[in-house]
N, C-alpha and C positions, 0 to 999 in steps of 0.2 A: 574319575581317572581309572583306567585297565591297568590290572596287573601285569607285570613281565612277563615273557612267554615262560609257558610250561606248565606253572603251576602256582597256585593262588596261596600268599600266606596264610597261616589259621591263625587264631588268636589261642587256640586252646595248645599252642606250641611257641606261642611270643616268639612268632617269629616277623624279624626286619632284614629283609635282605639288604646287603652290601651291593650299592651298584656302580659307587667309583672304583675306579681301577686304579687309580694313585693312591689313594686311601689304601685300597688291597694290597699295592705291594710294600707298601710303607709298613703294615702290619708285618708283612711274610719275610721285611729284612729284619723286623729286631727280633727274629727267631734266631738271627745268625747261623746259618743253615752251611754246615761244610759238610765235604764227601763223606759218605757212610754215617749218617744222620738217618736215623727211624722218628720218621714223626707221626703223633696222634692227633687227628683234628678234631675237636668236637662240633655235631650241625655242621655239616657242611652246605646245608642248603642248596643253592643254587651254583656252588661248587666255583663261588670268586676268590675265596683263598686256596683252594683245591688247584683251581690250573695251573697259578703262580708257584707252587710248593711241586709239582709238578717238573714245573721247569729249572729249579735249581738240582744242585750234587746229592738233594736226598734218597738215598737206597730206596726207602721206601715210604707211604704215604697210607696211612690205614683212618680211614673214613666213618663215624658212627654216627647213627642217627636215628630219633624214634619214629619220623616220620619217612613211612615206605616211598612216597613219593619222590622224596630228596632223591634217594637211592636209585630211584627207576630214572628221574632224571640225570641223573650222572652216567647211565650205562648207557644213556644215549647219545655223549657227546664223545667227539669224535676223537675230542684231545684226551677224554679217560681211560681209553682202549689199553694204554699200555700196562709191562707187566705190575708198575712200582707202586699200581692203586690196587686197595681191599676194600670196600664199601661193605657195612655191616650195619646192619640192623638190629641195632643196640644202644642201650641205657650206657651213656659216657660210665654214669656211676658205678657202674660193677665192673670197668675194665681195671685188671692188673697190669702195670706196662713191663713188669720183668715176662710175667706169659704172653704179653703180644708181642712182642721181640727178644723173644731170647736169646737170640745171638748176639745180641749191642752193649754193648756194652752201655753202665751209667752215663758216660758222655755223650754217647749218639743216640740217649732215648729226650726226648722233647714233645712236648703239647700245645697247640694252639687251638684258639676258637676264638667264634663273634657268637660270645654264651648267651642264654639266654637272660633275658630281666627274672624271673619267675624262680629260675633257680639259683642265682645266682653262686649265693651264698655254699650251698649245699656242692658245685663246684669248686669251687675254691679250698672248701676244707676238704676235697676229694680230692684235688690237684696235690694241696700241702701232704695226704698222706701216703702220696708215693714218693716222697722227696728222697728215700732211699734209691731210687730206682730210676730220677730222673733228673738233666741236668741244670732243662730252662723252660719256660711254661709263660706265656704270651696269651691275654686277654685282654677282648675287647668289652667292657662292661657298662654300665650307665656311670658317671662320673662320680655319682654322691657315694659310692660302694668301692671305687676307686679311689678317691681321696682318705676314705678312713683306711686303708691299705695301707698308704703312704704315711698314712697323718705320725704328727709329732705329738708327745706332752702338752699339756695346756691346751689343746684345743678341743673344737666342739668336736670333731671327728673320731678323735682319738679313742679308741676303745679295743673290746675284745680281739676284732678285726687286725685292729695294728699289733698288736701283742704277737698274734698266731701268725702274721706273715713276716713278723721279724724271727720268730723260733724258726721257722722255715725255710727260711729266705731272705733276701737282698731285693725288697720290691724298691721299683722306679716307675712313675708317671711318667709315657714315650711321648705321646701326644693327646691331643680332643677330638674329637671328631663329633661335624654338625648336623642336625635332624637330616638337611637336603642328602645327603652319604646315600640314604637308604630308602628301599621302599616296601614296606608303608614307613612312611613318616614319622618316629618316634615322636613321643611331646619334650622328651628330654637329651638333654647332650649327653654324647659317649664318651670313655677313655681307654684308650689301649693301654696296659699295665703290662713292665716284665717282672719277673719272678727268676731272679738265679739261685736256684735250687742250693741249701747248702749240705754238704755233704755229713757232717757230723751236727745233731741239735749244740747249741751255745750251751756252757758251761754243764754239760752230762747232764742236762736236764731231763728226765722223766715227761717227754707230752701228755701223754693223756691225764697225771695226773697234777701237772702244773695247772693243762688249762680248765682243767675244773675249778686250779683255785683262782686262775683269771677272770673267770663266767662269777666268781662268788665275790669278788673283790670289786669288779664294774657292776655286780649283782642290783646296787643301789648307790647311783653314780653320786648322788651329794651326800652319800653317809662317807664319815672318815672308816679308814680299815677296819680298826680296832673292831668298828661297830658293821661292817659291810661282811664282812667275813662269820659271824655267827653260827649261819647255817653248815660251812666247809667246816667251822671247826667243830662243830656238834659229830659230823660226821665222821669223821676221823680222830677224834677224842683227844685235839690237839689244842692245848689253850693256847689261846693272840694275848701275847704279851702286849705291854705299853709299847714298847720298840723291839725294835729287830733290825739287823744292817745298820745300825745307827739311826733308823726311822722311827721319827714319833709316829705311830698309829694311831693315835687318838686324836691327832691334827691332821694327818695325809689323808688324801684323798687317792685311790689308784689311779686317778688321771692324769694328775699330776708327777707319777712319776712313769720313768726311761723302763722301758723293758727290763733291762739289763737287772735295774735297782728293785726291779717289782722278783724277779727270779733271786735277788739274792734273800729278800724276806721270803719268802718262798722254801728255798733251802734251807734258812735258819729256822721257820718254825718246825720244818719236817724234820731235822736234828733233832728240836727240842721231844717231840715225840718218839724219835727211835729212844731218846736218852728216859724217857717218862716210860716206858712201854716194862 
Protein backbone atom coordinates (compact mmCIF):
# COMPACT_ATOMS: atom_id res chain seq x y z
CA UNK A 1 0.00 0.00 0.00
CA UNK A 2 1.65 3.84 -0.97
CA UNK A 3 1.77 6.26 1.41
CA UNK A 4 -0.13 9.72 1.05
CA UNK A 5 1.29 12.19 -0.77
CA UNK A 6 4.22 14.19 0.47
CA UNK A 7 5.72 12.47 2.85
CA UNK A 8 6.21 8.99 4.28
CA UNK A 9 5.47 8.36 8.12
CA UNK A 10 8.58 7.14 10.30
CA UNK A 11 8.26 4.97 12.96
CA UNK A 12 11.08 6.56 14.81
CA UNK A 13 8.27 9.44 15.21
CA UNK A 14 5.03 6.99 15.86
CA UNK A 15 3.68 8.65 13.48
CA UNK A 16 -0.27 7.66 12.18
CA UNK A 17 -1.65 10.22 10.12
CA UNK A 18 -5.36 11.28 10.38
CA UNK A 19 -7.09 10.87 7.22
CA UNK A 20 -10.80 11.20 7.96
CA UNK A 21 -11.91 14.46 7.86
CA UNK A 22 -15.20 13.81 10.06
CA UNK A 23 -13.02 12.31 12.64
CA UNK A 24 -10.78 15.77 12.22
CA UNK A 25 -13.33 18.10 12.69
CA UNK A 26 -15.07 16.19 15.47
CA UNK A 27 -11.69 16.46 17.32
CA UNK A 28 -11.21 20.33 16.32
CA UNK A 29 -15.03 21.01 17.76
CA UNK A 30 -14.36 19.80 21.36
CA UNK A 31 -11.70 22.43 21.43
CA UNK A 32 -14.64 24.75 21.54
CA UNK A 33 -12.77 27.33 19.63
CA UNK A 34 -14.33 31.12 19.92
CA UNK A 35 -13.05 34.41 18.77
CA UNK A 36 -9.54 35.25 20.05
CA UNK A 37 -8.61 31.76 20.87
CA UNK A 38 -4.58 30.99 20.69
CA UNK A 39 -4.25 27.57 19.93
CA UNK A 40 -1.13 25.23 20.28
CA UNK A 41 -1.08 21.94 18.22
CA UNK A 42 1.03 19.48 18.84
CA UNK A 43 2.40 17.09 15.38
CA UNK A 44 0.76 18.55 13.18
CA UNK A 45 1.85 16.24 10.51
CA UNK A 46 0.08 16.43 7.56
CA UNK A 47 -1.70 19.44 8.95
CA UNK A 48 -5.63 17.64 9.13
CA UNK A 49 -6.25 19.32 12.19
CA UNK A 50 -4.28 22.30 11.17
CA UNK A 51 -6.63 23.35 8.22
CA UNK A 52 -9.86 22.76 10.18
CA UNK A 53 -8.33 25.09 13.20
CA UNK A 54 -7.58 27.36 10.46
CA UNK A 55 -10.87 27.80 9.45
CA UNK A 56 -12.64 28.63 12.81
CA UNK A 57 -12.46 32.38 14.90
CA UNK A 58 -8.97 31.44 16.23
CA UNK A 59 -6.43 34.47 16.29
CA UNK A 60 -3.98 32.35 16.03
CA UNK A 61 -2.54 28.72 15.35
CA UNK A 62 1.08 28.00 16.43
CA UNK A 63 2.27 24.60 14.98
CA UNK A 64 5.26 22.33 16.63
CA UNK A 65 6.87 19.52 15.45
CA UNK A 66 10.07 17.47 15.49
CA UNK A 67 9.99 16.30 12.28
CA UNK A 68 11.28 19.11 9.63
CA UNK A 69 9.31 17.62 6.99
CA UNK A 70 5.84 18.06 8.60
CA UNK A 71 6.81 21.67 8.63
CA UNK A 72 8.13 21.90 4.82
CA UNK A 73 4.98 20.19 4.07
CA UNK A 74 2.65 22.69 5.53
CA UNK A 75 4.50 25.70 3.90
CA UNK A 76 3.50 24.19 0.90
CA UNK A 77 -0.01 24.13 1.16
CA UNK A 78 -1.92 26.59 -0.25
CA UNK A 79 -4.56 26.89 2.66
CA UNK A 80 -1.28 27.61 5.37
CA UNK A 81 -0.19 30.88 3.71
CA UNK A 82 -2.15 32.87 5.97
CA UNK A 83 -1.09 35.17 8.65
CA UNK A 84 -2.77 33.13 11.85
CA UNK A 85 -0.20 29.99 11.34
CA UNK A 86 3.62 29.74 13.13
CA UNK A 87 5.16 26.34 12.22
CA UNK A 88 8.04 25.60 14.38
CA UNK A 89 10.39 23.21 14.68
CA UNK A 90 10.12 22.13 18.19
CA UNK A 91 10.08 19.75 21.04
CA UNK A 92 5.92 20.23 22.24
CA UNK A 93 7.88 19.63 25.55
CA UNK A 94 9.77 22.78 26.21
CA UNK A 95 6.91 25.11 24.98
CA UNK A 96 5.64 27.67 27.68
CA UNK A 97 2.08 28.72 26.50
CA UNK A 98 2.12 32.00 28.66
CA UNK A 99 5.74 32.93 26.28
CA UNK A 100 3.96 31.71 23.03
CA UNK A 101 0.98 33.95 23.64
CA UNK A 102 1.39 36.41 25.66
CA UNK A 103 -1.08 38.46 24.94
CA UNK A 104 -4.07 35.83 25.74
CA UNK A 105 -5.26 35.69 28.13
CA UNK A 106 -5.77 32.11 30.34
CA UNK A 107 -9.09 31.63 28.54
CA UNK A 108 -7.99 31.99 24.86
CA UNK A 109 -4.64 29.80 25.43
CA UNK A 110 -5.76 26.01 24.50
CA UNK A 111 -3.83 22.68 23.15
CA UNK A 112 -4.64 20.16 20.88
CA UNK A 113 -2.88 17.22 19.15
CA UNK A 114 -3.28 13.51 17.55
CA UNK A 115 0.06 12.70 20.24
CA UNK A 116 2.08 10.48 19.77
CA UNK A 117 1.87 6.59 21.26
CA UNK A 118 5.58 6.81 22.31
CA UNK A 119 5.28 9.69 24.38
CA UNK A 120 2.32 9.79 25.49
CA UNK A 121 2.59 10.02 28.95
CA UNK A 122 5.33 12.51 29.08
CA UNK A 123 2.69 14.80 27.29
CA UNK A 124 0.17 14.89 29.40
CA UNK A 125 2.12 15.61 32.52
CA UNK A 126 3.47 18.60 30.28
CA UNK A 127 -0.03 19.61 29.21
CA UNK A 128 -1.22 19.17 33.22
CA UNK A 129 1.83 21.61 34.07
CA UNK A 130 0.81 24.55 32.26
CA UNK A 131 -2.76 24.43 33.79
CA UNK A 132 -1.90 27.86 35.16
CA UNK A 133 -1.71 29.10 31.88
CA UNK A 134 -4.22 27.23 30.02
CA UNK A 135 -7.92 26.92 29.62
CA UNK A 136 -8.74 23.44 27.69
CA UNK A 137 -6.37 20.72 26.12
CA UNK A 138 -7.86 18.06 23.67
CA UNK A 139 -6.15 14.78 22.87
CA UNK A 140 -6.19 12.30 20.63
CA UNK A 141 -4.38 9.23 22.46
CA UNK A 142 -4.54 5.26 22.22
CA UNK A 143 -7.57 4.28 24.39
CA UNK A 144 -5.83 2.10 27.19
CA UNK A 145 -3.88 5.59 28.41
CA UNK A 146 -7.37 7.33 27.91
CA UNK A 147 -9.40 5.18 29.96
CA UNK A 148 -6.97 5.33 33.04
CA UNK A 149 -7.45 9.27 32.53
CA UNK A 150 -10.88 8.93 33.05
CA UNK A 151 -10.89 5.80 35.20
CA UNK A 152 -12.88 5.72 38.63
CA UNK A 153 -11.92 3.79 42.06
CA UNK A 154 -12.04 0.06 42.01
CA UNK A 155 -10.94 -0.46 38.78
CA UNK A 156 -8.13 -2.01 36.90
CA UNK A 157 -7.32 1.46 35.30
CA UNK A 158 -7.42 3.49 37.86
CA UNK A 159 -4.15 4.75 38.93
CA UNK A 160 -1.55 7.56 39.17
CA UNK A 161 -2.84 8.74 35.73
CA UNK A 162 -6.29 9.34 37.19
CA UNK A 163 -5.26 11.00 40.30
CA UNK A 164 -2.97 13.66 38.20
CA UNK A 165 -5.64 14.49 35.79
CA UNK A 166 -8.35 15.09 38.30
CA UNK A 167 -5.63 17.54 40.31
CA UNK A 168 -5.61 19.27 37.07
CA UNK A 169 -8.57 19.03 35.43
CA UNK A 170 -12.07 17.78 34.57
CA UNK A 171 -10.98 15.01 31.89
CA UNK A 172 -14.07 13.41 29.78
CA UNK A 173 -13.78 10.56 27.13
CA UNK A 174 -15.46 12.60 23.66
CA UNK A 175 -15.24 9.72 21.58
CA UNK A 176 -13.03 6.33 19.89
CA UNK A 177 -11.81 6.45 16.98
CA UNK A 178 -10.96 3.09 14.64
CA UNK A 179 -7.43 1.83 13.21
CA UNK A 180 -9.23 2.47 9.36
CA UNK A 181 -9.04 6.75 10.67
CA UNK A 182 -5.42 6.69 9.93
CA UNK A 183 -2.60 5.90 7.88
CA UNK A 184 -0.45 3.51 8.69
CA UNK A 185 -2.85 1.70 10.36
CA UNK A 186 -2.44 1.62 14.15
CA UNK A 187 -2.95 -2.17 15.70
CA UNK A 188 -4.95 -0.41 18.50
CA UNK A 189 -8.02 1.76 18.89
CA UNK A 190 -7.69 5.60 19.75
CA UNK A 191 -9.50 8.10 22.08
CA UNK A 192 -9.93 11.76 21.89
CA UNK A 193 -9.91 13.11 25.62
CA UNK A 194 -10.80 16.65 26.93
CA UNK A 195 -9.09 18.26 29.62
CA UNK A 196 -10.85 21.44 31.14
CA UNK A 197 -8.00 22.89 32.69
CA UNK A 198 -8.93 23.94 36.31
CA UNK A 199 -7.96 27.16 37.35
CA UNK A 200 -6.94 26.71 40.98
CA UNK A 201 -5.42 22.79 42.15
CA UNK A 202 -8.40 21.16 44.58
CA UNK A 203 -8.28 21.81 48.19
CA UNK A 204 -4.52 24.18 48.08
CA UNK A 205 -2.84 21.22 47.26
CA UNK A 206 0.87 21.24 46.90
CA UNK A 207 1.49 19.22 43.24
CA UNK A 208 4.62 18.26 43.06
CA UNK A 209 4.65 17.13 46.43
CA UNK A 210 1.19 15.27 46.68
CA UNK A 211 2.03 13.40 43.48
CA UNK A 212 5.02 12.09 44.75
CA UNK A 213 3.03 10.82 47.42
CA UNK A 214 0.61 9.42 44.83
CA UNK A 215 3.58 7.56 42.76
CA UNK A 216 4.36 6.00 46.59
CA UNK A 217 0.87 5.09 47.43
CA UNK A 218 0.12 3.15 43.81
CA UNK A 219 4.02 2.45 44.25
CA UNK A 220 2.83 -1.23 45.04
CA UNK A 221 -0.73 -1.45 43.98
CA UNK A 222 -1.86 -4.79 46.30
CA UNK A 223 0.14 -3.43 49.42
CA UNK A 224 -2.44 -1.62 51.76
CA UNK A 225 -1.12 2.17 52.50
CA UNK A 226 0.15 1.84 55.70
CA UNK A 227 2.64 -0.49 53.98
CA UNK A 228 2.81 1.14 50.28
CA UNK A 229 4.01 4.35 51.49
CA UNK A 230 7.25 3.43 53.35
CA UNK A 231 9.64 4.64 50.99
CA UNK A 232 7.59 8.53 50.93
CA UNK A 233 7.67 8.22 54.49
CA UNK A 234 11.33 7.39 55.03
CA UNK A 235 11.74 10.39 53.03
CA UNK A 236 10.19 13.02 54.60
CA UNK A 237 10.59 11.72 58.08
CA UNK A 238 6.72 11.45 58.37
CA UNK A 239 5.29 8.29 60.03
CA UNK A 240 1.91 6.55 58.40
CA UNK A 241 -0.22 6.30 61.17
CA UNK A 242 -2.87 3.29 61.38
CA UNK A 243 -5.43 5.97 59.93
CA UNK A 244 -5.74 9.24 58.69
CA UNK A 245 -9.13 11.10 57.27
CA UNK A 246 -10.92 8.38 58.97
CA UNK A 247 -8.96 5.81 56.85
CA UNK A 248 -7.81 2.45 58.01
CA UNK A 249 -4.43 2.20 56.20
CA UNK A 250 -3.71 -0.92 57.10
CA UNK A 251 -6.83 -2.32 55.21
CA UNK A 252 -6.91 0.60 52.04
CA UNK A 253 -5.57 0.08 49.24
CA UNK A 254 -4.89 3.55 47.24
CA UNK A 255 -7.08 2.19 44.56
CA UNK A 256 -9.64 1.99 46.12
CA UNK A 257 -10.04 5.30 47.10
CA UNK A 258 -11.69 8.87 45.32
CA UNK A 259 -8.88 11.36 44.76
CA UNK A 260 -10.53 13.70 46.85
CA UNK A 261 -10.01 10.97 50.05
CA UNK A 262 -6.43 9.98 48.91
CA UNK A 263 -5.55 14.14 49.24
CA UNK A 264 -7.21 14.40 52.51
CA UNK A 265 -4.62 11.55 53.94
CA UNK A 266 -2.21 13.27 52.28
CA UNK A 267 -2.83 16.63 54.19
CA UNK A 268 -3.25 14.98 57.48
CA UNK A 269 -0.10 13.12 57.36
CA UNK A 270 1.89 16.40 56.24
CA UNK A 271 0.12 18.23 59.33
CA UNK A 272 1.34 15.42 61.30
CA UNK A 273 4.84 16.22 60.24
CA UNK A 274 4.77 20.11 60.26
CA UNK A 275 3.47 19.28 64.09
CA UNK A 276 6.48 16.44 64.55
CA UNK A 277 9.12 18.72 62.92
Amino acid sequence: MSSPRGFAPKRQFSQNFLTDVGIARNIVNQLNIVRGDCVLEVGPGKGALTKLLLETEALAVHAVDVDQRALDYLAHQEWASGPGLVCSLRDALTVDMADSFPDAVRSHRKIIGNIPYSITSELLFWAFSQYCNVSRVVFMMQREVAKRCAAQPGTKDYGILSVASWLYSEPKIAFHVQPGSFFPRPEVTSSVITFSMRQRLPMNLPDGLFMEFVRGAFSQRRKVMSNALGAWSGRHNIPVRREAASIDLTRTRAEELQPERLASVFLELMQDGRNSA
